[in-house]
N, C-alpha and C positions, 0 to 999 in steps of 0.2 A: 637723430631723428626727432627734431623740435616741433615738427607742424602738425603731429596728430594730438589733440586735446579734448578734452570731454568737460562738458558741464560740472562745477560744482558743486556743496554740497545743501548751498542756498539758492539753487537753480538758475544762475548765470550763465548764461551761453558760453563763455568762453571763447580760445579761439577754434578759430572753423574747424574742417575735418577736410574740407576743399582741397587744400594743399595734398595729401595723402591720397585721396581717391582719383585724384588729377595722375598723381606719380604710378598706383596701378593700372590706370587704364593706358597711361603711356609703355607700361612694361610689358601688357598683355600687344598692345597695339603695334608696339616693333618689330616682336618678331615673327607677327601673322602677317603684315606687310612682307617680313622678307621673307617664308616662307611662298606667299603667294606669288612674286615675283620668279623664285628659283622653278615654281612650279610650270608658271607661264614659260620659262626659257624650258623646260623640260619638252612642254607640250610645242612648242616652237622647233627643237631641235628631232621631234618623233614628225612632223609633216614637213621638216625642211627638204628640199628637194636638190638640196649641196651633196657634193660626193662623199662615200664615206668616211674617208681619209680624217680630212674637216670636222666632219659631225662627231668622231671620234673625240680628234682633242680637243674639240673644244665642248664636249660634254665631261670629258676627263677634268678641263681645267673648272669647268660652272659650277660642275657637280660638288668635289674636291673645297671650291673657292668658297662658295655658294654654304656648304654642313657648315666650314670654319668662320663665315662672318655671323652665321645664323647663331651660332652659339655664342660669339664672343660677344653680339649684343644683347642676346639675351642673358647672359651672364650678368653684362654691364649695366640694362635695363636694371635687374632682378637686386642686384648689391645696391640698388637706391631704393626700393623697397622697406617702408617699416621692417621692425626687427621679427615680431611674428608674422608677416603675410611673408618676409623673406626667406624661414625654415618651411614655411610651405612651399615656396615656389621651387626651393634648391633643388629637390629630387627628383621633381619634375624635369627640369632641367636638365638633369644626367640621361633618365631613365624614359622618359618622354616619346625623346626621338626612336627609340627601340621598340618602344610599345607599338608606337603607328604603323614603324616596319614591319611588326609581326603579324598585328592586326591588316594590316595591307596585303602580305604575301601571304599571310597563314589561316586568320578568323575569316575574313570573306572567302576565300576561295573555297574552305572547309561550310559556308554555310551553302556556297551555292551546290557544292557538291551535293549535301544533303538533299537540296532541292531537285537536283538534279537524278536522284535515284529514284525517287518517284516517278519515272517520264520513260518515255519506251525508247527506243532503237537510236530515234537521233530528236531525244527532246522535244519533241513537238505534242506525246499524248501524254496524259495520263494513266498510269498503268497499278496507281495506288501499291502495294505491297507485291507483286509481282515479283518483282526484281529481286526482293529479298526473300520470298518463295524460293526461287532458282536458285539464291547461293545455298541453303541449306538442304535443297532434293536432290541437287545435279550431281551425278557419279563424280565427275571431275573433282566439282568444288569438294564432295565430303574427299573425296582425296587427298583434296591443299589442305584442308582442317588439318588432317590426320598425320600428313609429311610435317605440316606447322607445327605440331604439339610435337613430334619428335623433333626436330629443331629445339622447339623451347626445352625439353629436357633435356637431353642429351648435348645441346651448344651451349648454353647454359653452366650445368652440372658440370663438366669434362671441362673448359674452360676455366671454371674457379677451382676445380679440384688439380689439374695440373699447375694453373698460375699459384696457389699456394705449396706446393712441394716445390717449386722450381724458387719462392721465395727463401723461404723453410733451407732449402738447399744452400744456395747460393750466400744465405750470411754463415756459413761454415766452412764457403769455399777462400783460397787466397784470391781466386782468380773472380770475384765475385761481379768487379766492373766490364769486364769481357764477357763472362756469362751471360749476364744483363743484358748487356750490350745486341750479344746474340739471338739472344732466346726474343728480346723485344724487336728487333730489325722487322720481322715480317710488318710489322706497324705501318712501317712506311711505304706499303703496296695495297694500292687499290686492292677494290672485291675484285674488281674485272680484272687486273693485272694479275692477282691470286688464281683465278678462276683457269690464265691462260699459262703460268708456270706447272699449275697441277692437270691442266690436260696433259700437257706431255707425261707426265709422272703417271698416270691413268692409261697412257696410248697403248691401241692394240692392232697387233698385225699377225694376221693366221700365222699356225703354224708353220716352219721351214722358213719364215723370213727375217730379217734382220727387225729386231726389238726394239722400236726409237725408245720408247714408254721405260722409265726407271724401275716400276716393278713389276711388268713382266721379262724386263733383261733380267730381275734377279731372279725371277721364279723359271726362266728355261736355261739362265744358269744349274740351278738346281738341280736340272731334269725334272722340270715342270712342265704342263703346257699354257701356253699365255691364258690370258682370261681378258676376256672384255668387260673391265670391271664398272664402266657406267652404266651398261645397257643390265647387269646382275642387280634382279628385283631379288626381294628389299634392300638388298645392301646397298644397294648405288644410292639412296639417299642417305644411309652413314658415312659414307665415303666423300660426298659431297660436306655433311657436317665437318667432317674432319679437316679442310680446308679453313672451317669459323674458326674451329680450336687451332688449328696453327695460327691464325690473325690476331686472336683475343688474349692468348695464353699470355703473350708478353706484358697486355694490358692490364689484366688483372695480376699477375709477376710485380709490375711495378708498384700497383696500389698497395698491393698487401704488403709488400717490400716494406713500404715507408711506413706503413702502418705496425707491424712487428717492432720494427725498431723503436715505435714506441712506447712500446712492453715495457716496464722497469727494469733493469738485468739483476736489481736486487732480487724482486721476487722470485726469477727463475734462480738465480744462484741458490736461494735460501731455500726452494724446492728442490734442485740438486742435494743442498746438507742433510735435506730431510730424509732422501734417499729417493725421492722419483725419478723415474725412468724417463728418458728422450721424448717417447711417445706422451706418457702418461703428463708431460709439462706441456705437451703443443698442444693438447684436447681439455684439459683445466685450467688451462692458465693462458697461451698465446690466444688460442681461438676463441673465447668469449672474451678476451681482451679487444679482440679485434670486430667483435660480430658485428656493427657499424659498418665497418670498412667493406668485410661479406655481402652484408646486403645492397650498398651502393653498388658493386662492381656489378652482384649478379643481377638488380634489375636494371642497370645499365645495358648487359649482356643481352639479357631477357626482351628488354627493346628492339636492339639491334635484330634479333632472331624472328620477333614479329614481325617485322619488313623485311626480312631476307630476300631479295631480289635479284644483287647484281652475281652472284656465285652461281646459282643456278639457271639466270640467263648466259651466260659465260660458260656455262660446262657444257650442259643439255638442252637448253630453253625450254626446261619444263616436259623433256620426253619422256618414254621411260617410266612411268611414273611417278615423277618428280617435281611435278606440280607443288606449289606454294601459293598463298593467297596473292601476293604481290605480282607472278608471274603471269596469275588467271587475271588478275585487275590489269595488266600492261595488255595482258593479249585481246580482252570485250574491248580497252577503249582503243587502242590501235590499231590493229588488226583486224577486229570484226566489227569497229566502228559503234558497239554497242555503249553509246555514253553510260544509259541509265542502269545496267550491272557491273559497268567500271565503275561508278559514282558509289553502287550498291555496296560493292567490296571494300572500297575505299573507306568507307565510313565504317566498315563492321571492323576493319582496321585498326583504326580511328579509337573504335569504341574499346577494343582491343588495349591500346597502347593507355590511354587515359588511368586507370586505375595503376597502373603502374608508376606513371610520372606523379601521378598524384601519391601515392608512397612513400616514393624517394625524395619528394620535397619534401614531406612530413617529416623521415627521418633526418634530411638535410638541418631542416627547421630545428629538429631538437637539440642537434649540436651546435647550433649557432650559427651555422653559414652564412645564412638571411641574417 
């Protein structure tokens, strides 16, 4: 990089800086061009009035074609780049294109939400604080609070406290990659897929009839009588929780998994010579080895639990007592069409989930993942 030069030390001009600012404005200038083009085909292929078949692939092929020439010239642009304007631009580069999609799909639509909670029925008044009046007075909502906050404990708490015993377990078992294997499997089934294996498991039909439901066949095995255990206040929303902790358990199972295993085996062996007990090595020595790894899982968990929706729309849709903030926020803005307490919930949501993420990066951050 020979053509950026500076004056010197007897005030000579030197050679230009021409060359250099010429070479950025061409690196910036490439690939706003082809972005704007891809974009043009975007908005061309949304008003095209060709069948869909067509609009299909050949948005599959722009789209597709279109990310891979944008970066490879701006890669190519960016490597002709002075050497310091070109550690600036590299990260940008990677991380760029993510940002605009988040901000595109996620910060706008999240400001206008905001906006939009302010406004009444169907957006058109202002209703100032209103809306969020109603989430905090209305019998319902203090309802979803209150189903919400058992979620958060109890999906939460029972999730990492089994996913840790089942870890705990399993590196003493032979069979440890089947176990794993097992215990993780629910992983790979939807909320709603979940939600439609445990109705059955839940099903209830009066007495004197054949039992489709897994546990009232075993309880009129017993010489029970069936129970209709969704419409059973309060329980039907542990029961419903119970459904998290089967989805999650294997999740947290794995993290802590890998995470034990990086325990020393010195130091537990040498706490074994000393004479500690099984127990008294997994409470002084694995679990604050691990508390890192705890806390990522469980505000991970803890997330998940704040938007809990698809389980409970998939069991009961919020009957029963079973309300959840997510389920109240789907039912204002679909169903009763009310934008501006859908927008309302959505945000106290929002507000909800934010100290949490912002936690868990901080922890992230301390171990270096950033």
């Amino acid at each position: 990089m020979g053509d950026l030069y500076v004056p010197d030390k007897k005030g000579n001009t030197g050679q230009k800086i021409v060359t250099a600012v010429g070479r950025i404005i061409v690196s910036l200038f490439i690939p706003i061009v082809t972005f704007a083009v891809l974009w043009a085909g975007f908005i061309f292929l949304r008003d095209s009035g060709a069948s869909q078949l067509i609009i299909t692939v050949v948005a599959i092929i722009w789209g597709v074609g279109g990310v891979a020439a944008l970066f490879i010239l701006s890669n190519f642009t960016i490597q002709r780049l002075p050497v310091h304007w070109r550690k600036r631009f590299v990260p940008f580069l990677f991380v760029g294109p993510a940002l605009i999609i988040l901000g595109y799909y996620l910060f706008l639509p999240a400001i206008r939400s905001f906006y939009m909670s302010f406004m009444g029925k169907f957006s058109k008044d202002f209703v100032g604080l209103a809306n969020y009046k109603y989430i905090f007075t209305d019998r319902t909502m203090r309802l979803a609070f209150l189903n919400n906050l058992e979620w958060l404990i109890l999906g939460t708490s029972l999730s990492l406290i089994f996913g840790l015993l089942f870890a705990l377990l399993s590196e003493k078992s032979r069979f440890e990659k089947l176990a794993k294997s097992l215990i993780f499997l629910p992983m790979a089934i939807s909320f709603v897929g979940a939600g439609v294996i445990w109705k059955f498991i839940y099903a209830f039909r009066p007495a004197g009839e054949a039992q489709i439901g897994l546990l009232n066949a075993l309880v009129t095995a017993l010489g029970g009588s069936p129970v209709n255990w969704i419409v059973l206040r309060p329980w039907n929303t542990i029961f419903l929780i119970v459904i998290l902790v089967w989805l999650q358990t294997g999740y947290a199972m794995v993290i802590l998994s890998a995470a034990i295993k990086g325990v020393p085996v010195t130091l537990k062996e040498a706490a074994r010579i000393d004479g500690a007990s099984e127990w008294r090595i997994v409470f002084q020595i694995i679990i604050p080895s691990i508390k890192g790894s705890l806390v990522t899982v469980g505000t991970t968990i803890l997330i998940v639990t704040l938007k809990v929706f698809d389980i409970v729309y998939a069991m009961t849709n919020g009957l029963f007592g079973t309300e959840v903030l997510a389920s109240q926020q789907y039912k204002q803005m679909f169903k009763f069409l009310n934008y501006g307490r859908g927008s309302a919930i959505a945000i106290v949501i929002l507000i909800a989930v934010i100290p949490v993420m912002w936690y868990n990066l901080k922890q992230f951050g301390k171990r270096e993942v950033f």
